[in-house]
C-alpha positions in Angstrom: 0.0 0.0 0.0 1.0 3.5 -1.1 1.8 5.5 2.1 0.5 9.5 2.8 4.1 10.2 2.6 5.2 9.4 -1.0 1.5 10.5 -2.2 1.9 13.9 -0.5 5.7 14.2 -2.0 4.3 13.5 -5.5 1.4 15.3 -5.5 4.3 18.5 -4.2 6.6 17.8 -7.0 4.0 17.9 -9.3 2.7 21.1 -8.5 6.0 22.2 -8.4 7.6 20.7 -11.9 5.9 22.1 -14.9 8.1 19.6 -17.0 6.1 16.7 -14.7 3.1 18.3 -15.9 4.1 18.5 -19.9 5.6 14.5 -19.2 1.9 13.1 -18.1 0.2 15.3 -20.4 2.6 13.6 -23.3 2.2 10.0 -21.7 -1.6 10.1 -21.2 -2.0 11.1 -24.8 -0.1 8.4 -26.1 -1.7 5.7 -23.6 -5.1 7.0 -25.0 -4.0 6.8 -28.7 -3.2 3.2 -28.1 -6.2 2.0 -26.3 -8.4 3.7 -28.3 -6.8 3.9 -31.7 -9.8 2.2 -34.0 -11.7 5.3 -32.9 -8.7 8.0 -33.2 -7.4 6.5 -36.7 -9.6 7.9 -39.3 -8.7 5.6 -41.6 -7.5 1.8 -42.0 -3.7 2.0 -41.4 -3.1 -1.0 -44.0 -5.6 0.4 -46.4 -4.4 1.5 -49.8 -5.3 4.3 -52.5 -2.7 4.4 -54.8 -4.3 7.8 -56.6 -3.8 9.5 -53.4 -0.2 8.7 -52.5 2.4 11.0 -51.5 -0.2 13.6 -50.0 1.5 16.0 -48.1 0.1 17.0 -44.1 -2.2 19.8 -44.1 -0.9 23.5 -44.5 1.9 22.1 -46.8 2.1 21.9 -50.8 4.4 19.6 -53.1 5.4 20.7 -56.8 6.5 17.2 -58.5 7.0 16.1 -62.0 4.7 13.8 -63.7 5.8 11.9 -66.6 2.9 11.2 -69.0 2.2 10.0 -72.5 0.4 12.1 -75.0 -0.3 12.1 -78.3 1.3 14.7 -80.5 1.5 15.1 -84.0 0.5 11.9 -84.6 3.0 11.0 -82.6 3.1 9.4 -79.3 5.7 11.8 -77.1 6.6 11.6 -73.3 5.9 14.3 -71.5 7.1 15.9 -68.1 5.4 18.6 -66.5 5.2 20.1 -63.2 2.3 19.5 -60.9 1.4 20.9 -57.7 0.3 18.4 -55.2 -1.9 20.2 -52.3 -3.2 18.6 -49.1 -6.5 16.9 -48.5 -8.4 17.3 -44.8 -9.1 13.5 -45.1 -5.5 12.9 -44.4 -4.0 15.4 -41.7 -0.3 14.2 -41.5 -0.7 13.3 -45.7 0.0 10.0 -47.1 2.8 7.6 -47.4 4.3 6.7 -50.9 1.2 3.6 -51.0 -1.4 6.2 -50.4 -1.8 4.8 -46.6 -3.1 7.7 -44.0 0.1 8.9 -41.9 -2.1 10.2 -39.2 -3.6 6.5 -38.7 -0.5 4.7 -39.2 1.1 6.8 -36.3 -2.2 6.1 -34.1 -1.2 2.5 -34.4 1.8 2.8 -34.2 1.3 3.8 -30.7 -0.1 0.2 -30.1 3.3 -1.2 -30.7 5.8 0.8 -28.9 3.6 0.9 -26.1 3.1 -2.3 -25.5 6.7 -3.7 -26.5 7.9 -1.0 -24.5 5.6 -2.1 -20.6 6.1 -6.0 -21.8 9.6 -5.9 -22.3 10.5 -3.8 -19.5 8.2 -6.0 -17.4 9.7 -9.1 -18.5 13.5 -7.4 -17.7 12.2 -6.7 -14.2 10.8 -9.9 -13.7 14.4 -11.3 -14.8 16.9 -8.9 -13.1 14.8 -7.8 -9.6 15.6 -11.6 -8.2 19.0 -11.8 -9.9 19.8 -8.7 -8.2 18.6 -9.1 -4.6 19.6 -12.7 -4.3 22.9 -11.4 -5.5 23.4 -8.1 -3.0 21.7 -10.2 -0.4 23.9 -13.2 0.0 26.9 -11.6 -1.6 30.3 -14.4 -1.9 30.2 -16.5 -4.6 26.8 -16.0 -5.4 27.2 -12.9 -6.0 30.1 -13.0 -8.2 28.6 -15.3 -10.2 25.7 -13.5 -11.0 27.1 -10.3 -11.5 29.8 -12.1 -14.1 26.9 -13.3 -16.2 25.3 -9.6 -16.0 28.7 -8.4 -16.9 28.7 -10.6 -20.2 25.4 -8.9 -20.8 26.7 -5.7 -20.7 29.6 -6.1 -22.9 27.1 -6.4 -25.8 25.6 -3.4 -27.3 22.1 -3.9 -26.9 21.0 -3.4 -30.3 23.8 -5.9 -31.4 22.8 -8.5 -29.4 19.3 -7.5 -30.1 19.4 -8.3 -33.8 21.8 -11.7 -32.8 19.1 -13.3 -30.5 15.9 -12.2 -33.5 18.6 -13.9 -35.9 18.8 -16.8 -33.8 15.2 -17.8 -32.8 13.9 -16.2 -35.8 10.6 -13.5 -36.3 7.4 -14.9 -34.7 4.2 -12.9 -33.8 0.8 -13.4 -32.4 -2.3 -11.9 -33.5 -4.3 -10.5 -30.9 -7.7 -9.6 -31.8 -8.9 -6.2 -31.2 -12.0 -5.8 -28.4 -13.5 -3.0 -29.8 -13.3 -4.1 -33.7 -14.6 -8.0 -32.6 -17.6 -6.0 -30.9 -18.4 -4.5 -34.0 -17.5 -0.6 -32.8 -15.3 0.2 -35.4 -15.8 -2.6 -38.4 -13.5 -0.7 -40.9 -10.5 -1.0 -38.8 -8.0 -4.1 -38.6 -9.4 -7.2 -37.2 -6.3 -7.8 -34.8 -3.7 -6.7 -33.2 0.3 -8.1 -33.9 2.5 -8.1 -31.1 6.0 -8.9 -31.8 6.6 -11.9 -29.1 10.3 -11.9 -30.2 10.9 -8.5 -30.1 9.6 -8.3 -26.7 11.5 -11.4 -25.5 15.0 -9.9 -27.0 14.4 -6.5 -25.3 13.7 -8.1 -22.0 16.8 -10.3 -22.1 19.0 -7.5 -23.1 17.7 -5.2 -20.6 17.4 -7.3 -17.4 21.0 -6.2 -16.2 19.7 -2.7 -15.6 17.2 -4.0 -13.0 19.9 -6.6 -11.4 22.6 -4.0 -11.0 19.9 -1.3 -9.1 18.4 -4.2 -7.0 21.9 -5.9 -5.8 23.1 -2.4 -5.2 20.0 -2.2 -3.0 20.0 -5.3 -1.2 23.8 -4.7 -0.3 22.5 -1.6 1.4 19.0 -3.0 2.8 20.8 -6.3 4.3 22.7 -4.7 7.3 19.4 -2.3 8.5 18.5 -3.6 12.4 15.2 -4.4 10.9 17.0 -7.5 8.6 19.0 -8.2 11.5 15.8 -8.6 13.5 13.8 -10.6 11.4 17.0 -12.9 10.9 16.9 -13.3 14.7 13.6 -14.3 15.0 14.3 -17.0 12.2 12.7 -15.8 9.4 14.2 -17.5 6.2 16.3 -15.8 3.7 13.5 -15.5 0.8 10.9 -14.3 3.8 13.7 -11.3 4.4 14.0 -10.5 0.6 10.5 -10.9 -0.1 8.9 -8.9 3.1 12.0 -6.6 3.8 14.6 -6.0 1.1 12.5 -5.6 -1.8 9.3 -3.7 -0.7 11.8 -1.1 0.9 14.4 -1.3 -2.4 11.4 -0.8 -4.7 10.9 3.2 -5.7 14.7 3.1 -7.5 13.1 0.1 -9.0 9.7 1.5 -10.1 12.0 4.9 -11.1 14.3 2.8 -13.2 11.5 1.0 -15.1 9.7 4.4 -16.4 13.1 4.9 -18.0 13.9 1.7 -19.3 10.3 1.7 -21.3 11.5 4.6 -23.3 14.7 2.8 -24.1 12.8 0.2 -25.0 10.7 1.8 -27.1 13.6 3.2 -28.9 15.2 -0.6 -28.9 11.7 -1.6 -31.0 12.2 1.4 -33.7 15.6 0.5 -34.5 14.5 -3.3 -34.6 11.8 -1.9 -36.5 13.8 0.1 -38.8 16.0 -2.9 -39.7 13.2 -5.4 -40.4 13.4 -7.6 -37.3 10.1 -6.2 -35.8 7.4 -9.1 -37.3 4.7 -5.8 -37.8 4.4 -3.3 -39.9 2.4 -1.3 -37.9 5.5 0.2 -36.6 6.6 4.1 -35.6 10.5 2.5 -37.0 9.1 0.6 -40.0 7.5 3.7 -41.1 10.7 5.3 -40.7 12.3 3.1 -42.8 9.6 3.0 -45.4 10.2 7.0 -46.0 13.8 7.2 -46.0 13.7 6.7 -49.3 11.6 9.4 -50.7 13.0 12.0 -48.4 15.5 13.1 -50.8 12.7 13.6 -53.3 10.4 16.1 -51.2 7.9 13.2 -49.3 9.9 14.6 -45.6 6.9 13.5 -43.6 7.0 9.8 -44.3 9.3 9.3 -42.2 9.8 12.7 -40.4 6.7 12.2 -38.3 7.0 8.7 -36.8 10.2 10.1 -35.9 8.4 13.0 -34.4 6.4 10.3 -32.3 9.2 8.5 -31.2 10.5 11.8 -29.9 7.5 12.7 -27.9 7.4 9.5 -26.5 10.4 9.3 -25.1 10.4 12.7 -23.5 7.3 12.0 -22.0 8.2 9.3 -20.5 11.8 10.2 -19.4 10.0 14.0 -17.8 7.6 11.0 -15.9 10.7 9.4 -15.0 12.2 12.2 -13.3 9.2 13.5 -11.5 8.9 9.8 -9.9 12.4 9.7 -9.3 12.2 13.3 -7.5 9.3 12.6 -5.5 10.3 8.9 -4.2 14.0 10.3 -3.6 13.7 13.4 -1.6 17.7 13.3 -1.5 17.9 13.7 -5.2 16.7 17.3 -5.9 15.4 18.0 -9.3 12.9 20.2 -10.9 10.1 20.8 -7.9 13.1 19.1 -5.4 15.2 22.0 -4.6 14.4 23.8 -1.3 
């Protein structure tokens, strides 16, 4: 249970912090878009209309050339010729070079990061929160061993290893029907939902050292407090101490570290994304990748605005990150924490 103390201290930084304020403003939009994205997207992300591709976003204009066949003096001549290309209001972000909305496509894009991003850093947690305390807590050869393994981790890049372990075990997905869809609510819109099981797998494997190296660094602190010493006394087992004493008292740099870790995940997806190892193409990176190519002929918002996403994204979560971290660490002043 939450205690008056750490609810009074965040409701004061918050007040305080007017980057807190921007950072939940950022993250409750993109929780909504995700949840809610059938009735957000105005059109079908996947759907296709070739005679209206390479739309620019509203309040912007495109002069291309056209190549064309006509007849002329009996003759049939290719001709080029300039032709302005103006926005539609069916499709505020414009269109991609298949004539797929932008503005949908980054609505469901949402979906993905979002959910790779809390599964994967949930799965890391899961992984490196028991590593970690069983490692700071008995310490000796249990901890060296442990901590050699998480070691090995680290001497990877992430994204290296990343695309290794996809390589390995290969691209698999599961298709997750979508509630609201299934219920008839929004009939145009896709069917299902893909999550990327490997995707999520990888970033939680290569991310679980994070969480092990802040819970062992806890526990090596937690297991000399009278209170361990006591309970130890009494004869409480080693996994009653960890479990009812190390970790519930080790947990806000835990809970701090994992708003921060889901924006590194997040930008751990796009790259995977961007590279082809996602399994979806529902994807703020595969976008990305999709408009690299026709940003040095004038098309900058194919992949300029999933980029945009993936920017907001991750500053909303990281100005979340740092409000938590200065209202469950009074001795780290940020923001709202200086006196």
């Amino acid at each position: 249970m939450v205690s008056s103390r750490v609810i009074r201290n965040l409701k004061k930084e918050f007040r305080q912090s007017g980057l807190a304020k921007l950072g939940l403003a950022l993250v409750v939009v993109i929780v909504l878009t995700a949840v809610f994205a059938p009735f957000i997207a105005p059109h079908n992300p996947t759907d296709q209309q070739l005679n209206q591709s390479e739309l620019p976003p509203i309040g912007f204009s495109e002069t291309t050339e056209r190549t064309s066949s006509q007849m002329v003096d009996g003759e049939i001549q290719t001709v080029t010729e300039e032709v302005e290309i103006t926005a539609e209001p069916d499709h505020v972000f414009g269109t991609d070079g298949l004539g797929r909305d932008m503005f949908s496509r980054v609505v469901y894009g949402a979906r993905t990061s979002l959910v790779v991003g809390v599964l994967g850093t949930l799965l890391a947690a899961s992984i490196g929160v028991p590593v970690g305390l069983l490692a700071g807590y008995h310490r000796g050869r249990v901890d060296d061993a442990l901590m050699r393994i998480a070691d090995v981790s680290l001497a990877f890049p992430s994204l290296v290893l990343a695309v290794a372990l996809i390589g390995l075990w290969g691209r698999a997905a599961v298709d997750i029907p979508d509630p609201f869809v299934v219920a008839g609510l929004a009939p145009e819109m896709p069917e299902s939902f893909v999550l990327p099981i490997t995707v999520v797998i990888v970033v939680g494997l290569v991310n679980w050292v994070w969480f092990a190296r802040v819970a062992r660094g806890e526990a090596l602190s937690l297991r000399g407090q009278e209170y361990v010493k006591a309970s130890r006394a009494l004869g409480a087992d080693d996994n009653t101490i960890i479990l009812r004493h190390i970790l519930p008292n080790a947990i806000t740099p835990i809970i701090v570290l994992g708003t921060v870790q889901v924006a590194a995940i997040i930008l751990l997806e796009s790259s995977l994304s961007f590279l082809g190892f996602s399994g979806t193409t529902l994807s703020w990176g595969f976008d990305i990748a999709q408009g690299r190519d026709y940003v040095s002929s004038g098309q900058w918002w194919i992949a300029s605005i999933p980029g945009l996403a993936i920017m907001l994204s991750v500053i909303g979560i990281n100005l979340l990150g740092d409000w938590l971290r200065d209202a469950l660490d009074p001795g780290i002043e940020g923001e709202g924490g200086a006196a």
